[in-house]
C-alpha positions in Angstrom: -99.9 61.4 95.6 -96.8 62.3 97.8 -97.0 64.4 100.6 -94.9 66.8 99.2 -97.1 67.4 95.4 -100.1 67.9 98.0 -98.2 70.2 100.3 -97.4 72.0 97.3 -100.4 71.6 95.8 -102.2 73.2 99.1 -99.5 76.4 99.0 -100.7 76.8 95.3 -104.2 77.0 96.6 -102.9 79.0 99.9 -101.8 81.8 97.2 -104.4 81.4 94.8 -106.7 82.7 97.0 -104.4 84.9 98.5 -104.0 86.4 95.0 -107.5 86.8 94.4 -107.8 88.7 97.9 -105.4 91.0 96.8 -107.7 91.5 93.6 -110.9 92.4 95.4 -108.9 94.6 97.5 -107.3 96.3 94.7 -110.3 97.1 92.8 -111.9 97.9 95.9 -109.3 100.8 96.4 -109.5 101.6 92.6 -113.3 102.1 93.1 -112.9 104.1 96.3 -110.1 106.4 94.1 -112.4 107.1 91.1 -115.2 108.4 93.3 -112.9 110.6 95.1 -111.1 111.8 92.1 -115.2 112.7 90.9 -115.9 114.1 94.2 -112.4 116.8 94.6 -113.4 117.5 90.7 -117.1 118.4 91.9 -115.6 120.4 94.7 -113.4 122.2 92.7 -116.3 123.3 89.8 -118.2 124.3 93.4 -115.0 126.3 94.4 -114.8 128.1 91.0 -118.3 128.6 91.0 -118.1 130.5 94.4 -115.4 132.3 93.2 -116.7 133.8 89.9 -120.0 134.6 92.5 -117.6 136.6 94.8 -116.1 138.0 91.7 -119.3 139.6 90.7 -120.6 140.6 94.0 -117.8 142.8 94.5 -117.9 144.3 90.9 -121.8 144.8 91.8 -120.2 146.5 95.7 -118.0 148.6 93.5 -120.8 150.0 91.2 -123.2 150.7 94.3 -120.2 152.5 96.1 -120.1 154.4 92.4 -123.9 155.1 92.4 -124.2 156.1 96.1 -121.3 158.4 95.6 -122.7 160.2 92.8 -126.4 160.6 94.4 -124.2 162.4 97.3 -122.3 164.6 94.5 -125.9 165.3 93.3 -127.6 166.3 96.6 -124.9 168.4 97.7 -125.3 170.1 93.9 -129.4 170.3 94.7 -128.5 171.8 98.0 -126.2 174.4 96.8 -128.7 175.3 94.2 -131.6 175.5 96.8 -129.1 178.3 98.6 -128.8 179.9 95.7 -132.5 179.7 94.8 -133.4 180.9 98.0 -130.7 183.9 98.5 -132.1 185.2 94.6 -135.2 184.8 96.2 -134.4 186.7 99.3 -134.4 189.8 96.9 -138.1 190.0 95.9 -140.5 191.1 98.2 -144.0 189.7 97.7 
């Protein structure tokens, strides 16, 4: 063969592997994107999660700030009653 079909022949070889370099390298990447695309998607259903959680616990605050509230209203009514119990009281001599 001629110098020049085996220099061409090597350059063929040259990119050939080049080529497949670039293959492993591109599914390489293509594997590292798909696990991150799974692991942002996992985040994000652990994000919404947390957020429907903090959702709820401040529903659940609200209702114990209504509940707490109410037992106030309702001592303060039990107190004024006890006055009055006691001043009717106050009347009868035993």
């Amino acid at each position: 063969m001629s110098d020049g079909l085996n220099n061409a022949l090597s350059e063929i070889r040259n990119a050939n592997e080049a080529i497949q370099s670039i293959a492993a390298v591109v599914q390489e990447q293509a594997a590292s994107s798909s696990e991150m695309s799974r692991a942002i998607g996992e985040i994000k259903q652990s994000t919404d999660e947390i957020s429907e959680t903090l959702t709820e616990l401040n529903q659940l605050s609200e209702q114990a700030t209504d509940i707490g509230k109410s037992v106030s209203n309702s001592a303060q009514q039990m107190a004024r009653s006890a006055e009055d119990l006691k001043d009717v009281l106050s009347h009868f001599q035993i």
